[in-house]
C-alpha positions as a printed Julia matrix, in Angstrom:
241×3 Matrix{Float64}:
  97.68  136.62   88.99
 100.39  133.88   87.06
  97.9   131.19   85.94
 100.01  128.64   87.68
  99.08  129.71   91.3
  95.67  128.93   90.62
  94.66  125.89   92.83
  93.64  122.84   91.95
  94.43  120.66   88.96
  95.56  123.5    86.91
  98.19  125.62   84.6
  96.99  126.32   81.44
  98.81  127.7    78.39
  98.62  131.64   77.42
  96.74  130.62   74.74
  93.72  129.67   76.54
  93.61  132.71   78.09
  92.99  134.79   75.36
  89.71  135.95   74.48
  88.49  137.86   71.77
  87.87  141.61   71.51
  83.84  140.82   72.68
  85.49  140.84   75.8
  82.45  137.84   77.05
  83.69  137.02   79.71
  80.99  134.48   81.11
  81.42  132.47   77.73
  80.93  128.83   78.55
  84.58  126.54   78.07
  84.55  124.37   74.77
  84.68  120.71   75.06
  87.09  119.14   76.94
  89.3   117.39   74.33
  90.35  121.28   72.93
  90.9   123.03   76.33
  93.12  119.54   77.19
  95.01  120.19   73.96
  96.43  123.89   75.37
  97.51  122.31   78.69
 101.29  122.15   79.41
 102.71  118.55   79.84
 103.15  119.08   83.22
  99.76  120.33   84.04
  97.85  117.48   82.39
 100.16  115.12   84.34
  99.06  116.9    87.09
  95.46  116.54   86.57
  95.94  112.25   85.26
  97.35  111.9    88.81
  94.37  113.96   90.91
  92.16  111.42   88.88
  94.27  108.19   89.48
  94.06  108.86   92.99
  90.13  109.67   93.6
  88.59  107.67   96.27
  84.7   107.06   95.66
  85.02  104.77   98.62
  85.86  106.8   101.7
  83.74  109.95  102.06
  82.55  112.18  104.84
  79.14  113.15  106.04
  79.11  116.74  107.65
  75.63  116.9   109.85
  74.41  120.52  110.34
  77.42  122.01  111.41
  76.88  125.68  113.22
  79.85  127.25  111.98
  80.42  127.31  108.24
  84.21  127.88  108.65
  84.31  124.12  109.97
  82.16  122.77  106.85
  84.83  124.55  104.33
  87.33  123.25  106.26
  86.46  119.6   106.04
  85.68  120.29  102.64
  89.15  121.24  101.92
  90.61  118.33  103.78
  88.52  115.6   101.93
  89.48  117.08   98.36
  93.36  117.5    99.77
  92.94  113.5   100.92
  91.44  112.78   97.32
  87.69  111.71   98.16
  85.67  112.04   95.26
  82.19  113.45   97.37
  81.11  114.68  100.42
  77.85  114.96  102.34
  76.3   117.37  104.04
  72.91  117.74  105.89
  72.59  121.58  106.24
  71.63  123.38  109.81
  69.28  125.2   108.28
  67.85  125.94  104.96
  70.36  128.67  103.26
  73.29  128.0   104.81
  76.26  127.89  102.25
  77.88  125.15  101.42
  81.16  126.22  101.54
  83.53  130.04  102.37
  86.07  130.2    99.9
  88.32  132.29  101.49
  88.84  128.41  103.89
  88.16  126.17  100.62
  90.49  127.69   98.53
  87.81  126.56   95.83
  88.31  122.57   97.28
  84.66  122.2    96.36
  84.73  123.16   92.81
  86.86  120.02   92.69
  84.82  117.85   95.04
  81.44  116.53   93.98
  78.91  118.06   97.59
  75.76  116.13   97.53
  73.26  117.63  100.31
  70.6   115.67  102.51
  67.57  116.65  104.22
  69.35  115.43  107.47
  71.72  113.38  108.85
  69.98  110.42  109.13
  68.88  110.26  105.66
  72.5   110.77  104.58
  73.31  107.61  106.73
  70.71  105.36  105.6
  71.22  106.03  101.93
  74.78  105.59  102.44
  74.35  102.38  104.11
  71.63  101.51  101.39
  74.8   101.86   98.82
  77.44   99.94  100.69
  78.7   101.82  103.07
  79.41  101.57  106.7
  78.55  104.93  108.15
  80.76  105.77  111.74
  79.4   108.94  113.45
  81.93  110.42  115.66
  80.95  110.35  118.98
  81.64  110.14  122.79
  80.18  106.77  124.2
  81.29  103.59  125.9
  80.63  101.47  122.64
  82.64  103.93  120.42
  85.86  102.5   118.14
  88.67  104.08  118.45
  89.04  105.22  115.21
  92.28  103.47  113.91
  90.3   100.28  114.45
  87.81  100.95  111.8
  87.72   98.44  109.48
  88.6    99.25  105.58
  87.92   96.48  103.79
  85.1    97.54  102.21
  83.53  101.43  101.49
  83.37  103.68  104.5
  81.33  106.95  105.63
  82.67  108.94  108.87
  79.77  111.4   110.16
  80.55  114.45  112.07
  77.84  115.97  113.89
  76.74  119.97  115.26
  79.8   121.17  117.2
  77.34  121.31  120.5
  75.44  118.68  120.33
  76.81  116.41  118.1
  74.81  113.6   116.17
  71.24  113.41  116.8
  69.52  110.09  118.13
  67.8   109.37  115.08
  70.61  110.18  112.93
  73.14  107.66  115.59
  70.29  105.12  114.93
  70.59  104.96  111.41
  74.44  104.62  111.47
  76.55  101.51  111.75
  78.26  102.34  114.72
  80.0   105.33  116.58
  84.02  106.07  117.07
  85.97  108.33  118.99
  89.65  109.98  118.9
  92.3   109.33  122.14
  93.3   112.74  123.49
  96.54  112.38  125.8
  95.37  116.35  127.09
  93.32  117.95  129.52
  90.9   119.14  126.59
  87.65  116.23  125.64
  87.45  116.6   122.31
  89.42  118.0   119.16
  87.57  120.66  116.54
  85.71  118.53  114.49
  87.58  120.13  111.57
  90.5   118.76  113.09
  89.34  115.55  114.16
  87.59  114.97  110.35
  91.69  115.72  109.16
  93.05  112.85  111.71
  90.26  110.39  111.02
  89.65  110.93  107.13
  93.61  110.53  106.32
  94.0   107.02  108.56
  91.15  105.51  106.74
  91.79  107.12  103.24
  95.54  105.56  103.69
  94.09  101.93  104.9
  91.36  102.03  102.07
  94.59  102.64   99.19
  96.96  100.31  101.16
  93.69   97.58  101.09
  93.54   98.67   97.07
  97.08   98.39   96.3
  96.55  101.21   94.55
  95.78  105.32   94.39
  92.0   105.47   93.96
  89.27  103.98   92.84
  86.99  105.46   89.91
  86.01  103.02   87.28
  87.5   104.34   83.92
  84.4   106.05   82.3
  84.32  107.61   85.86
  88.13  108.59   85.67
  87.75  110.5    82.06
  84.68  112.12   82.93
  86.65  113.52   85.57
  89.17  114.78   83.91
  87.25  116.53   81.63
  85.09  118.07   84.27
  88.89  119.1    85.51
  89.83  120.22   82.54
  86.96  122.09   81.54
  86.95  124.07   85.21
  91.07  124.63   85.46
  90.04  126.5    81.83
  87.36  128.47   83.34
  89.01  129.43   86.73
  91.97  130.62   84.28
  90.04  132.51   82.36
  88.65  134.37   85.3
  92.08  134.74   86.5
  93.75  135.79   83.34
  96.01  138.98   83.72
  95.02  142.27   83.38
  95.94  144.56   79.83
């Protein structure tokens, strides 16, 4: 595989990708500051402007979603719209996080913190600043290009059947729903994350004025995390003899 179709912030030099005779495969990346020095202009331009644009202040709450297609699929869409974390109360203990084959690795790039439940998601969110929106279908739901974005913002997407649970609506700031103009109630909740997340991601940088968020010491730590994973992925993905 050509280094440069790997995804993410990527596109290291050839000579990152060679490794000694020992063959060791697993051996852990150096420090950042090195594997940054064997980047191609382009590709560290490319990674400076992933960075620039990380949100910390719009981020999504997945609440024990059934089918772990959806979950990669949000997952995907949040690191495409540039938040910096996600959320996610598992349906039960073991389920994966993420399938790659949907992610396309999104969550190696994404920081995935997991709750017990919804609920506790929502209240520690709210604890931190956020309003937390669960989408749902009720009479006192938003429509969800009314949510405010003047200040850090949580949408929660509940199971695909029966949605968010009472104690988990409880502990949110509100509820919001999507228009349809069809026959059909509701949208795929990977789909209706996608419409949601991007209006309020594009109202929180229009409120900004600018890309994203991060505080600097935030913004190189990033980068090196970046850096240091573009280097391993390549590595992985070197060429064969």
């Amino acid at each position: 595989m050509d280094p440069a179709d790997l995804l993410g912030p990527r596109g290291l030099t050839e000579e990152v990708l060679r490794e000694d005779e020992s063959g060791a495969e697993a051996a852990a990346p150096g420090p950042a500051a090195f594997y940054w020095s064997l980047l191609t202009p382009e590709r560290q331009a490319r990674i400076e402007s992933v960075v620039e644009a990380r949100l910390q202040s719009v981020t999504v709450v997945l609440d024990r979603l059934l089918d772990p297609h959806n979950t990669a699929a949000i997952l995907r869409t949040a690191e495409g719209l540039g938040l910096a974390r996600a959320h996610v109360a598992a349906h039960q203990a073991g389920d994966g996080i993420a399938h790659r084959r949907v992610t396309q690795d999104a969550h190696k790039w994404l920081d995935v913190e997991t709750h017990p439940t919804g609920a506790e998601a929502a209240r520690a969110l709210r604890e931190s600043g956020f309003d937390v929106w669960a989408g749902h279908l009720d009479p006192a739901a938003r429509i969800y290009s009314e949510l405010s974005a003047d200040r850090p913002v949580a949408l929660l997407f509940g199971n695909e059947h029966e949605g968010p649970s009472a104690e988990t609506l409880a502990a949110c700031t509100g509820t919001f729903r999507i228009p349809m103009a069809g026959f059909t109630q509701s949208f795929n909740v990977s789909v209706a994350a996608g419409i949601a997340l991007a209006h309020l991601a594009g109202a929180r940088r229009r409120l900004l004025g600018r890309p994203g968020d991060l505080p600097e010491q935030a913004r190189v730590q990033l980068r090196d995390r970046f850096t240091l994973l573009a280097a391993k992925l390549a590595r992985r993905m070197k060429p064969g003899p």
